[in-house]
NUGU-345341 format. One record per atom (N, C-alpha, C): residue in three letters; x, y, z. Coordinates in steps of 0.05 Angstrom, whole numbers, padded with zeros to 5 digits, always signed. Example, Ala and Ser with C-alpha at 12.3 -4.5 7.8 and 13.67 -1.06 7.14 Angstrom:
ALA+00264-00114+00156;ALA+00246-00090+00156;ALA+00264-00066+00156;SER+00257-00045+00142;SER+00273-00021+00143;SER+00258+00001+00157;
***
This chain:
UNK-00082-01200+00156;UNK-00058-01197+00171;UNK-00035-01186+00154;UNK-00035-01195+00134;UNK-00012-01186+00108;UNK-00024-01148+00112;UNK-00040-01137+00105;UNK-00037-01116+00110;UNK-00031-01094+00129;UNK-00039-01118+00151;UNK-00022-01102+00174;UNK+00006-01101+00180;UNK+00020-01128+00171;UNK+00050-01135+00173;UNK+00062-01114+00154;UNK+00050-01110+00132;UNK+00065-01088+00112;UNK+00063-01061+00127;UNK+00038-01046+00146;UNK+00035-01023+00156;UNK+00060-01018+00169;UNK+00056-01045+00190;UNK+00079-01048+00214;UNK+00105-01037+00204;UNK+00118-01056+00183;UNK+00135-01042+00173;UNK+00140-01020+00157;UNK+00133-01008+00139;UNK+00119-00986+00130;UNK+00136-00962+00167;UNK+00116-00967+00175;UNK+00115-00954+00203;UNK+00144-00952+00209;UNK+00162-00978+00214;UNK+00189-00975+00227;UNK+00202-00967+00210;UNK+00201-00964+00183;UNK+00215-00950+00161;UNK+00214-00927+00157;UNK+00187-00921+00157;UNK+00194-00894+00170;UNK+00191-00872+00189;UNK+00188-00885+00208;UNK+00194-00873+00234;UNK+00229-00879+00236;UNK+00245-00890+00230;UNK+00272-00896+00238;UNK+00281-00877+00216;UNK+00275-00877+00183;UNK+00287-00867+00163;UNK+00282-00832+00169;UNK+00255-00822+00185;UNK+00251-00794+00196;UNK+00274-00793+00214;UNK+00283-00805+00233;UNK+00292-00799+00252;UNK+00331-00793+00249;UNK+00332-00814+00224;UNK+00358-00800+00211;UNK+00364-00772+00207;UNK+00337-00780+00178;UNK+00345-00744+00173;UNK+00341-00724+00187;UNK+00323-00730+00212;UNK+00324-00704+00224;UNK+00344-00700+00240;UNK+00363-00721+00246;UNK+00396-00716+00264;UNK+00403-00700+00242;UNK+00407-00711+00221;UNK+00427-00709+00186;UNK+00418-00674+00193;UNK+00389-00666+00196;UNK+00386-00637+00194;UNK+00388-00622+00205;UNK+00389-00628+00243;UNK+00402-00619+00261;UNK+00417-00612+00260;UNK+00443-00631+00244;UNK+00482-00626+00245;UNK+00488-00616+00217;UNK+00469-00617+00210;UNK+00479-00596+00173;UNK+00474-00561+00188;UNK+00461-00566+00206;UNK+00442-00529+00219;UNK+00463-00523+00244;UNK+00479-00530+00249;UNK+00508-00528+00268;UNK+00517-00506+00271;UNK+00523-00487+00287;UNK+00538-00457+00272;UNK+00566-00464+00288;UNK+00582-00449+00274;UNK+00611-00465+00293;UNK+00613-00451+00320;UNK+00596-00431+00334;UNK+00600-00423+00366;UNK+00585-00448+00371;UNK+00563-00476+00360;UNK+00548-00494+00378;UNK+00568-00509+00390;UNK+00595-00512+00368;UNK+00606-00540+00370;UNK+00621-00541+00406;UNK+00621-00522+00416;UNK+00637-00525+00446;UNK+00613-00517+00462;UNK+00577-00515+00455;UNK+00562-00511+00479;UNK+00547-00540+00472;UNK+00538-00543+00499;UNK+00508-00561+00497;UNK+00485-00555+00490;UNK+00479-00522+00495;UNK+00458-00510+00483;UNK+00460-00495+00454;UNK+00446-00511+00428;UNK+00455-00497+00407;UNK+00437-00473+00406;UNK+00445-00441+00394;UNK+00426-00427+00387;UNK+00400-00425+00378;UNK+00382-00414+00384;UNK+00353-00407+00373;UNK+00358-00404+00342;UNK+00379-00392+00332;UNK+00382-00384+00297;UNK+00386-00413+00295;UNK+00404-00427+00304;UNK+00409-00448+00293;UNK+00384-00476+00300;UNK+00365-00478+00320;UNK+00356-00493+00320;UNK+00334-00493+00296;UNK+00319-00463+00288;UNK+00303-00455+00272;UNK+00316-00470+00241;UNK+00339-00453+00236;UNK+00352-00472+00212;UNK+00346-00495+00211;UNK+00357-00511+00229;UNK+00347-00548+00223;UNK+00326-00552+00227;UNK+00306-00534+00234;UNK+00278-00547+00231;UNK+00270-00545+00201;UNK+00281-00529+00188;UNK+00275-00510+00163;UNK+00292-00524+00142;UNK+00304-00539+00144;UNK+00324-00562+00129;UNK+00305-00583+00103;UNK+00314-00589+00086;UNK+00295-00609+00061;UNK+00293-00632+00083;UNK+00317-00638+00091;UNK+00314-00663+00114;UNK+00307-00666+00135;UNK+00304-00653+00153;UNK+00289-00643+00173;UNK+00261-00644+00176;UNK+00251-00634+00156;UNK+00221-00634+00145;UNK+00205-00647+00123;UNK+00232-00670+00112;UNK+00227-00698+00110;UNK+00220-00716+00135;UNK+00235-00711+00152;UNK+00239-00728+00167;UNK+00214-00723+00184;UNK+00199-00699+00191;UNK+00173-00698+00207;UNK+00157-00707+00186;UNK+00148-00709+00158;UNK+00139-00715+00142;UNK+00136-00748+00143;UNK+00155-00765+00141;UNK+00161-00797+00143;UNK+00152-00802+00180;UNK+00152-00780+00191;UNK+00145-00786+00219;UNK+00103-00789+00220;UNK+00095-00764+00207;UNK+00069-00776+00196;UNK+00062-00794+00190;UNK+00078-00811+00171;UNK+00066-00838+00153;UNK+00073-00859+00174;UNK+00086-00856+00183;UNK+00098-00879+00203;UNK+00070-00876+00222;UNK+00060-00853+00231;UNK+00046-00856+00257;UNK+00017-00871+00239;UNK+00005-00866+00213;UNK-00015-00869+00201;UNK-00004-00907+00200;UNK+00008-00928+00188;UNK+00024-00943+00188;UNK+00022-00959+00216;UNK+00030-00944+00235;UNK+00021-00951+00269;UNK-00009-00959+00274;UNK-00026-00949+00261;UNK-00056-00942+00264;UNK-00059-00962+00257;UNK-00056-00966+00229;UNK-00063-00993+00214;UNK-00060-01012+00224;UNK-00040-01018+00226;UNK-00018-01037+00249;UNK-00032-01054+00269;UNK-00042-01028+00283;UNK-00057-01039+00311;UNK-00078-01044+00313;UNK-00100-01039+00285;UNK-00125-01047+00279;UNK-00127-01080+00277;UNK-00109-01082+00240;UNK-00103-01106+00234;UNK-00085-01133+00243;UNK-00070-01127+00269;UNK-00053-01150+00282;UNK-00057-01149+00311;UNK-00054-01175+00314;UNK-00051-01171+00345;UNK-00033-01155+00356;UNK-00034-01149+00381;UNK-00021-01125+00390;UNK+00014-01137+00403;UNK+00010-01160+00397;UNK+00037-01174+00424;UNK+00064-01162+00390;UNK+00048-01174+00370;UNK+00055-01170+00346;UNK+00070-01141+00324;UNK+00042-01125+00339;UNK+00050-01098+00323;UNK+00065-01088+00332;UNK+00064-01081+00356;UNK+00079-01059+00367;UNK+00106-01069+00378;UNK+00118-01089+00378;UNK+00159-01097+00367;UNK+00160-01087+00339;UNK+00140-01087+00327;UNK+00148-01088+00296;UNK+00153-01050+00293;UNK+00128-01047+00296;UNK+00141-01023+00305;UNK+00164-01003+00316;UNK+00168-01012+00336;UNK+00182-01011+00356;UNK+00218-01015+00340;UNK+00224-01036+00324;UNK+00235-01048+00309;UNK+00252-01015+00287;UNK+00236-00992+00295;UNK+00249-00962+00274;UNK+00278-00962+00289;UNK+00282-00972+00309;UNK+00298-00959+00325;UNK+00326-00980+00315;UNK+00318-00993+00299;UNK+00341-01014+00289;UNK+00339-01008+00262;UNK+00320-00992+00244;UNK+00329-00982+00222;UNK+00343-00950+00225;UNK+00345-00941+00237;UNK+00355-00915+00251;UNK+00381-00920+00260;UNK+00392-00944+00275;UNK+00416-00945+00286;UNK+00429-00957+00261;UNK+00415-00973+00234;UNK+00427-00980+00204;UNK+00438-00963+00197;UNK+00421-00939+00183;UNK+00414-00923+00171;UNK+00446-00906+00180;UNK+00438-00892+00208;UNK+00459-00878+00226;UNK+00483-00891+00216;UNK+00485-00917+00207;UNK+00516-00919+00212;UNK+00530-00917+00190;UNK+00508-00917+00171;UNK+00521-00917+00142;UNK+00523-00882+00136;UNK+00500-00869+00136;UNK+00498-00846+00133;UNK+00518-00815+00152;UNK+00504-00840+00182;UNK+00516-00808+00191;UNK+00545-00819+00201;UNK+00559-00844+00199;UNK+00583-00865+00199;UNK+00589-00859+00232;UNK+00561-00865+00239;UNK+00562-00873+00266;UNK+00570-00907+00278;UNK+00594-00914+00290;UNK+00597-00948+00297;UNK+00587-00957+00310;UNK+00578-00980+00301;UNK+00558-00998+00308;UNK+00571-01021+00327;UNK+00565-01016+00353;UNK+00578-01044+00372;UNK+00575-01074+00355;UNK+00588-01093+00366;UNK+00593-01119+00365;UNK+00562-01120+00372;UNK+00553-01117+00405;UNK+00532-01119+00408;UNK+00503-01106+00402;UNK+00503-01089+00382;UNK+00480-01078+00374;UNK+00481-01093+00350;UNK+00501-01100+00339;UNK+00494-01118+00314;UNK+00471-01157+00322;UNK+00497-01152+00337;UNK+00483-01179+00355;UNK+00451-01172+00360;UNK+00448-01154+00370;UNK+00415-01144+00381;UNK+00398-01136+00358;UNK+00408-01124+00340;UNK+00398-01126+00307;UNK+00385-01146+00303;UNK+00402-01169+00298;UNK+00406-01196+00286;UNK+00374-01214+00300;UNK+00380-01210+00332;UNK+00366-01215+00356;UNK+00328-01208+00342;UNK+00321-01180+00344;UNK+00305-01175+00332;UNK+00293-01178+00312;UNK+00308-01177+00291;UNK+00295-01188+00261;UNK+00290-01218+00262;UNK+00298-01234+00277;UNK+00289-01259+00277;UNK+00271-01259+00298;UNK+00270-01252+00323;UNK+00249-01252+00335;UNK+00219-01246+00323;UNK+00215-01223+00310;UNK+00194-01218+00299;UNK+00193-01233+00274;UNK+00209-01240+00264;UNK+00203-01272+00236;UNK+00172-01289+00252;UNK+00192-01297+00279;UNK+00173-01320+00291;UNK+00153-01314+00298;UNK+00151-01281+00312;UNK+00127-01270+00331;UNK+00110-01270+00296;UNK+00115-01266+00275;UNK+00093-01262+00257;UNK+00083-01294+00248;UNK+00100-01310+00244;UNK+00096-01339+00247;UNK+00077-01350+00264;UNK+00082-01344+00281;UNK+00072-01359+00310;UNK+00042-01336+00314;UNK+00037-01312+00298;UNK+00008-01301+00306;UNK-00017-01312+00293;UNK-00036-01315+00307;UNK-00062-01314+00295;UNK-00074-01281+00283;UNK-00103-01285+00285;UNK-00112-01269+00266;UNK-00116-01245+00302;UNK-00114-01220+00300;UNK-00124-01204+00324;UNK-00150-01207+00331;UNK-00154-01207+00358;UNK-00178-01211+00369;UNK-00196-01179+00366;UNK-00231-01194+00374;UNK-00239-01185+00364;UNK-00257-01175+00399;UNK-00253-01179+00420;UNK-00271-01165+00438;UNK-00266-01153+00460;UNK-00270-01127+00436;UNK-00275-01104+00450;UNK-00303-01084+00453;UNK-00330-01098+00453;UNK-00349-01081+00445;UNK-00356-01068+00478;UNK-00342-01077+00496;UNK-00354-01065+00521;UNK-00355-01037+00527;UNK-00374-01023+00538;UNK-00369-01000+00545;UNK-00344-00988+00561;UNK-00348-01014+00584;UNK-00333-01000+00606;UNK-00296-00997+00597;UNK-00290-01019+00574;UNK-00253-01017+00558;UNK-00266-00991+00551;UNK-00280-00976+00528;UNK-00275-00956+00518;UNK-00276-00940+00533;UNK-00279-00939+00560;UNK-00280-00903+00590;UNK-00251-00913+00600;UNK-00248-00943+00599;UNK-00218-00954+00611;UNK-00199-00939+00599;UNK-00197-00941+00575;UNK-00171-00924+00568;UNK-00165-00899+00568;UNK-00197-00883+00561;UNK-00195-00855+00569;UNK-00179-00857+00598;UNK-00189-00868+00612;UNK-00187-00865+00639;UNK-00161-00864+00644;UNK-00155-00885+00636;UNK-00117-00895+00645;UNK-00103-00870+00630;UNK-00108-00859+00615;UNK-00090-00837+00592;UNK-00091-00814+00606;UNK-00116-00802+00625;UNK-00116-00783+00646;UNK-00097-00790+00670;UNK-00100-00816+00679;UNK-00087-00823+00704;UNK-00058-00819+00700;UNK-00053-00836+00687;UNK-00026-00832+00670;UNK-00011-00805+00667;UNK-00024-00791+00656;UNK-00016-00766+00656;UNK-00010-00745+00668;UNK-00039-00750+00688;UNK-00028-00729+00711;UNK-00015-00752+00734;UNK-00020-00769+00734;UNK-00004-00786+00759;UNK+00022-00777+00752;UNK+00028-00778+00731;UNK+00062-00782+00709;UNK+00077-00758+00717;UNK+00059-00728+00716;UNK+00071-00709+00723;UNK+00070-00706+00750;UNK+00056-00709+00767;UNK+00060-00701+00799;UNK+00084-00729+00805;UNK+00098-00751+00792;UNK+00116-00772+00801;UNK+00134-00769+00791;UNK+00137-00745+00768;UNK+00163-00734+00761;UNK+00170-00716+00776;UNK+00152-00708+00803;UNK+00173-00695+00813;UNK+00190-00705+00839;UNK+00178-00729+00837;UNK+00201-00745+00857;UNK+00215-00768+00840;UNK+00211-00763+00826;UNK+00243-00784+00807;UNK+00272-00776+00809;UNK+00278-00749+00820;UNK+00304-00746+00819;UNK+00324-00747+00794;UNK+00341-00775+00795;UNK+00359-00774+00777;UNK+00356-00790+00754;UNK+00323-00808+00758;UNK+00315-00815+00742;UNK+00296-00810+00716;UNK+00293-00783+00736;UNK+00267-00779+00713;UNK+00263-00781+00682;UNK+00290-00783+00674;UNK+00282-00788+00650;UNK+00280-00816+00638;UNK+00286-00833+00649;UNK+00277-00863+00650;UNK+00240-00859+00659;UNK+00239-00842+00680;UNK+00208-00851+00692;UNK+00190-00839+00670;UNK+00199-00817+00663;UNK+00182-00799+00633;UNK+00182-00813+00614;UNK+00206-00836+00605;UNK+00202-00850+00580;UNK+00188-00872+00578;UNK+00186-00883+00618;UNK+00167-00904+00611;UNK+00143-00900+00613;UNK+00134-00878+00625;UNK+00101-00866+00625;UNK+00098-00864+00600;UNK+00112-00842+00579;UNK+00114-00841+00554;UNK+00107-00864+00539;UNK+00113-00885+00539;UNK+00113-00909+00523;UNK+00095-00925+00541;UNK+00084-00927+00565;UNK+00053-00939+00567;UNK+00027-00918+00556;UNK+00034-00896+00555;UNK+00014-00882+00545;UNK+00012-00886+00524;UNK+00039-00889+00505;UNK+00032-00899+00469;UNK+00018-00938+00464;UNK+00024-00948+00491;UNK+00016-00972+00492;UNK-00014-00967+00496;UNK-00027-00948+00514;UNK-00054-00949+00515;UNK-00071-00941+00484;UNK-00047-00921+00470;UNK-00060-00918+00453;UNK-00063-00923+00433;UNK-00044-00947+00427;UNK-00060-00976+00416;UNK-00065-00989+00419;UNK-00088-00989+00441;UNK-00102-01009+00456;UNK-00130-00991+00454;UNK-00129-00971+00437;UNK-00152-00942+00439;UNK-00161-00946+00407;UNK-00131-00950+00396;UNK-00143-00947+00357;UNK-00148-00977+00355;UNK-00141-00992+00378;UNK-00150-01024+00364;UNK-00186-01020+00368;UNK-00195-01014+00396;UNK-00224-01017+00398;UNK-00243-00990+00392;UNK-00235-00980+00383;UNK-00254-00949+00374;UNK-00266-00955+00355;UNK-00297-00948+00351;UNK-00314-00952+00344;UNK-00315-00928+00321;UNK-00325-00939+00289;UNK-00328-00911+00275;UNK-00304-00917+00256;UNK-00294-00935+00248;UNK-00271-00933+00238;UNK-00275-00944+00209;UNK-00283-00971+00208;UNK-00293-00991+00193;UNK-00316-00997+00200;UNK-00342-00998+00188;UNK-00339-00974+00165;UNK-00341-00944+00172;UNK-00337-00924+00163;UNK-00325-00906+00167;UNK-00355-00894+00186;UNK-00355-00880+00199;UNK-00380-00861+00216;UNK-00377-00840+00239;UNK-00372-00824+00224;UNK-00367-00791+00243;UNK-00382-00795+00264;UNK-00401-00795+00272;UNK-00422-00796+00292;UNK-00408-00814+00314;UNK-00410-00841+00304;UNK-00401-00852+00324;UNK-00370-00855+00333;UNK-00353-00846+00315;UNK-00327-00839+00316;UNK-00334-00822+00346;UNK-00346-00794+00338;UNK-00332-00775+00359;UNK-00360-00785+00392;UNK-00367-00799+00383;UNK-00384-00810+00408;UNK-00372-00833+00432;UNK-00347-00842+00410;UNK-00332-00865+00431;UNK-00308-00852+00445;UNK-00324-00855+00471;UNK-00288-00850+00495;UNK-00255-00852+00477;UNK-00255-00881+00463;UNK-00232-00889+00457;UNK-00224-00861+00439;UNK-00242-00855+00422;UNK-00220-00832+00396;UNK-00218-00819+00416;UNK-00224-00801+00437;UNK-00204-00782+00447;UNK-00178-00792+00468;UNK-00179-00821+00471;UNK-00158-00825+00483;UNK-00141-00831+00465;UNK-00142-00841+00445;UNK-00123-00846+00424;UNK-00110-00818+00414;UNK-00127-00791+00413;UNK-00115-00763+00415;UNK-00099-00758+00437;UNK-00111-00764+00457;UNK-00098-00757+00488;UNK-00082-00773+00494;UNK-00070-00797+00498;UNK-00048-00815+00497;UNK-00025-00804+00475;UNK-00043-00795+00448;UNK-00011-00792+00428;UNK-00002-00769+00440;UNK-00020-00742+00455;UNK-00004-00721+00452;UNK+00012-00719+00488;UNK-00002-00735+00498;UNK+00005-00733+00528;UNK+00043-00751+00524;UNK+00042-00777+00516;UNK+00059-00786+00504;UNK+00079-00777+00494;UNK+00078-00763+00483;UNK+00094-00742+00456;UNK+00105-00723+00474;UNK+00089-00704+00495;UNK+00100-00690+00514;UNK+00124-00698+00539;UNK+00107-00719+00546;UNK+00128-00733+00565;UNK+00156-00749+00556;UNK+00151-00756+00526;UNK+00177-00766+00517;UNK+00194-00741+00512;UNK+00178-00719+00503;UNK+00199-00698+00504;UNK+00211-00684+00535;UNK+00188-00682+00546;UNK+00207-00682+00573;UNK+00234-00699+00578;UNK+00226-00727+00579;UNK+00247-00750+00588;UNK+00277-00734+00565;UNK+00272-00730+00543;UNK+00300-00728+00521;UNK+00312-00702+00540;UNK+00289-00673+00549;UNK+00303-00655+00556;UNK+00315-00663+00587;UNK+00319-00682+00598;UNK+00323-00679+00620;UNK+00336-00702+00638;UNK+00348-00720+00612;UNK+00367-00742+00626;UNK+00381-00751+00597;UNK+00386-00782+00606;UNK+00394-00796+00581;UNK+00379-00807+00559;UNK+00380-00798+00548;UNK+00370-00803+00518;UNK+00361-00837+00505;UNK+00385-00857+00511;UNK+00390-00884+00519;UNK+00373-00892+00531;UNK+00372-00872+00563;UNK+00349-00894+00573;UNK+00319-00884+00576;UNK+00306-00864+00567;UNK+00283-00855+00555;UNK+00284-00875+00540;UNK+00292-00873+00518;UNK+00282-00884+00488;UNK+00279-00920+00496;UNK+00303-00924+00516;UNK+00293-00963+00525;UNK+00272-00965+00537;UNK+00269-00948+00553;UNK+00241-00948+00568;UNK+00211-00945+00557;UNK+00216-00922+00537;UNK+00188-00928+00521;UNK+00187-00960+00503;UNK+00211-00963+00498;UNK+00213-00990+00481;UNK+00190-01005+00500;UNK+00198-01002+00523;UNK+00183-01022+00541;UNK+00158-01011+00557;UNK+00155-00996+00554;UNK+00113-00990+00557;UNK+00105-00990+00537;UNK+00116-00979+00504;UNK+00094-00980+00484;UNK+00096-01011+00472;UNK+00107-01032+00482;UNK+00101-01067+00473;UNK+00087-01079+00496;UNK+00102-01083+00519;UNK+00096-01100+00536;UNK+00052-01096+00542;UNK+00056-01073+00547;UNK+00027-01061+00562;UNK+00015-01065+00538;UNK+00015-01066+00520;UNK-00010-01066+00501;UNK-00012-01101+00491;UNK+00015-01112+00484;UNK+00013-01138+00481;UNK+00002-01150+00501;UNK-00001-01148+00530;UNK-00011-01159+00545;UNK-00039-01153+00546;UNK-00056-01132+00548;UNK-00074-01127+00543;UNK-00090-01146+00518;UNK-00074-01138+00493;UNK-00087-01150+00479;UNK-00094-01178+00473;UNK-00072-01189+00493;UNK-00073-01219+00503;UNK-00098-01225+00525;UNK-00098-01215+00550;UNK-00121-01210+00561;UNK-00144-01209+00561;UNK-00150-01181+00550;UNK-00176-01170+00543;UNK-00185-01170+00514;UNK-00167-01171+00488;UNK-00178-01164+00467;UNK-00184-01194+00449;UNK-00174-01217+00460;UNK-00176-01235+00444;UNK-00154-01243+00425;UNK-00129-01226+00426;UNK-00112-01229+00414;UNK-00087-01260+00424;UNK-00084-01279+00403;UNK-00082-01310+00404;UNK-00059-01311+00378;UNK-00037-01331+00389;UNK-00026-01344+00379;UNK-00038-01366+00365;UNK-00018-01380+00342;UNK-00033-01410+00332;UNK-00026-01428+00360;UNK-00043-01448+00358;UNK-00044-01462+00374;UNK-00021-01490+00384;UNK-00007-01486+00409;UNK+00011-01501+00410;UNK+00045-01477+00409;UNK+00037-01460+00394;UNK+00055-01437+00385;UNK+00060-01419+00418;UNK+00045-01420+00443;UNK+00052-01408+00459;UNK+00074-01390+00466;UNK+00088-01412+00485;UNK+00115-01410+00488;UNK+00132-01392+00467;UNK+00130-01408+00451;UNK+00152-01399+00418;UNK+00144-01361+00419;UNK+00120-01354+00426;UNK+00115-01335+00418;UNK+00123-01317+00438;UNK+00128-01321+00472;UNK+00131-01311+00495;UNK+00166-01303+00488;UNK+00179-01323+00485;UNK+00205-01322+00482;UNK+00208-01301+00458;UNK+00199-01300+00434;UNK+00201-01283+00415;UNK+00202-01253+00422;UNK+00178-01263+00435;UNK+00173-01223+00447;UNK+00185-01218+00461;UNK+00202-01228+00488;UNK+00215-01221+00497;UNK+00244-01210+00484;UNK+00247-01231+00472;UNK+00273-01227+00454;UNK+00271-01206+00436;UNK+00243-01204+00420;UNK+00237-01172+00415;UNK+00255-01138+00423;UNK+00237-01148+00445;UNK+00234-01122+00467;UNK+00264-01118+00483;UNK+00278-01137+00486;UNK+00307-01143+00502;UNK+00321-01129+00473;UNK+00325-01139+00451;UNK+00342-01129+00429;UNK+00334-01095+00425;UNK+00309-01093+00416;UNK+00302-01065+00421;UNK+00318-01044+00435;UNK+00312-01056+00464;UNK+00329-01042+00490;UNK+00356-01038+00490;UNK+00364-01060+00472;UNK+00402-01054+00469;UNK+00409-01035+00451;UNK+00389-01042+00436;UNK+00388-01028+00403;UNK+00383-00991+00423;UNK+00376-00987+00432;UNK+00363-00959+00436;UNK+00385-00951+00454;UNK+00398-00968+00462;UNK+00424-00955+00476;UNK+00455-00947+00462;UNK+00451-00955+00438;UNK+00470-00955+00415;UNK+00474-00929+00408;UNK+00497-00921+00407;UNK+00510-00890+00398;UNK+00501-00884+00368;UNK+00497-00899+00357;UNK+00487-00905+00330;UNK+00454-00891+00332;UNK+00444-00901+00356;UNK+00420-00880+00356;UNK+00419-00844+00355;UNK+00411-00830+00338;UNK+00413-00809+00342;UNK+00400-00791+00379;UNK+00419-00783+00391;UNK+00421-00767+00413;UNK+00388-00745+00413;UNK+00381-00738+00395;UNK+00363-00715+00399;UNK+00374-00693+00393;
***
């Protein structure tokens, strides 16, 4: 479990510490006609991709996703994925010192909220469960990561003024399935190409990250930013912690219930405030 709790964080460090520098590289790549449009230039978007920070920051976004993997192998899932999830409160730190973005009364509060919540949720976990050898979980998640996907796009087009709330939460159940894909995929430990590319799960764990990845970029191009990013907060924890509660065998210590329900919630609630914080970088 210690190795997974280090991934976890590992993961929120740097996925939140990428997500600085790639604002930091965005607004260093500025040309002064962006500062009065919403749409910055093609010269200028190219520049900040092309930034030392910038391409740190997709770089730290790698390790973070490898970090995630681990994560979801070695811990239960109610576990990993707040901890995870948790970048978005080193990102609103980070933001405030660096890019001297202010930090509400209440995002500090929701800070505070989180890091203690996950104290307990790691307290209060047992070791991750272990059953998943069924056939029919490993076609399940393929399955759901298709449904998902195309259900996701033919229901974005009746969301209206939401859609970017409805894109961020499809977005973030699809990253929830797909650690619910790298927990039970076969081929991993010990290592075996064969049966790697023979289990349903590895291509949903491909197809969930990139289907995921798409739809969250939809949700950023096409509403609030705030509430995309709360919404995946809450498909990529809730849906996989429950799952993994369910179906995978994934268990608190005993007597620890409760303690652990309230944690996660309190998790996932601070998260959500945390992601609405100006301190979060915009995109």
């Amino acid at each position: 479990m210690v190795v997974g709790i280090v991934a976890a964080v590992v993961a929120a460090l740097a996925y939140g510490t990428g997500s600085v520098l790639q604002a930091y590289g965005a607004r260093s790549a500025v040309e002064p006609g962006d500062a009065n449009t919403h749409a910055p230039t093609l010269r200028s978007t190219i520049t900040a991709m092309l930034t030392v920070a910038f391409l740190t920051g997709i770089a730290l976004d790698g390790v973070g996703f490898v970090g995630n993997l681990v994560a979801a192998r070695d811990l239960p899932l109610f576990l990993a994925q707040p901890i995870v999830s948790a970048n978005l409160v080193v990102t609103a730190v980070l933001a405030a010192i660096f890019l001297h973005v202010q930090l509400r009364t209440r995002d500090r509060v929701a800070i505070g909220v989180v890091v203690v919540a996950l104290v307990v949720l790691a307290v209060a976990s047992a070791d991750e469960g272990h059953g998943h050898d069924a056939a029919w979980l490993h076609w399940s998640v393929l399955g759901a990561g298709v449904v998902l996907f195309v259900g996701g796009l033919a229901l974005l087009q009746w969301a209206g003024p939401r859609v970017a709330t409805v894109a961020g939460l499809l977005a973030g159940v699809l990253f929830g399935v797909m650690a619910v894909a790298v927990r039970i995929v076969h081929g991993i430990d010990p290592f075996d190409l064969a049966t790697l590319l023979s289990d349903p799960a590895a291509y949903a764990v491909i197809g969930c990250g990139v289907a995921g990845f798409y739809l969250f970029t939809v949700a950023l191009q096409t509403g609030s930013v705030n509430g995309a990013a709360a919404a995946l907060v809450v498909g990529e924890t809730v849906v996989p912690g429950a799952v993994g509660l369910a179906l995978l065998g994934d268990a608190t210590r005993a007597g620890w219930e409760p303690v652990a329900i309230v944690a996660f919630v309190a998790a996932v609630v601070g998260a959500v405030v945390v992601a609405s914080s100006p301190a979060v970088p915009q995109g």
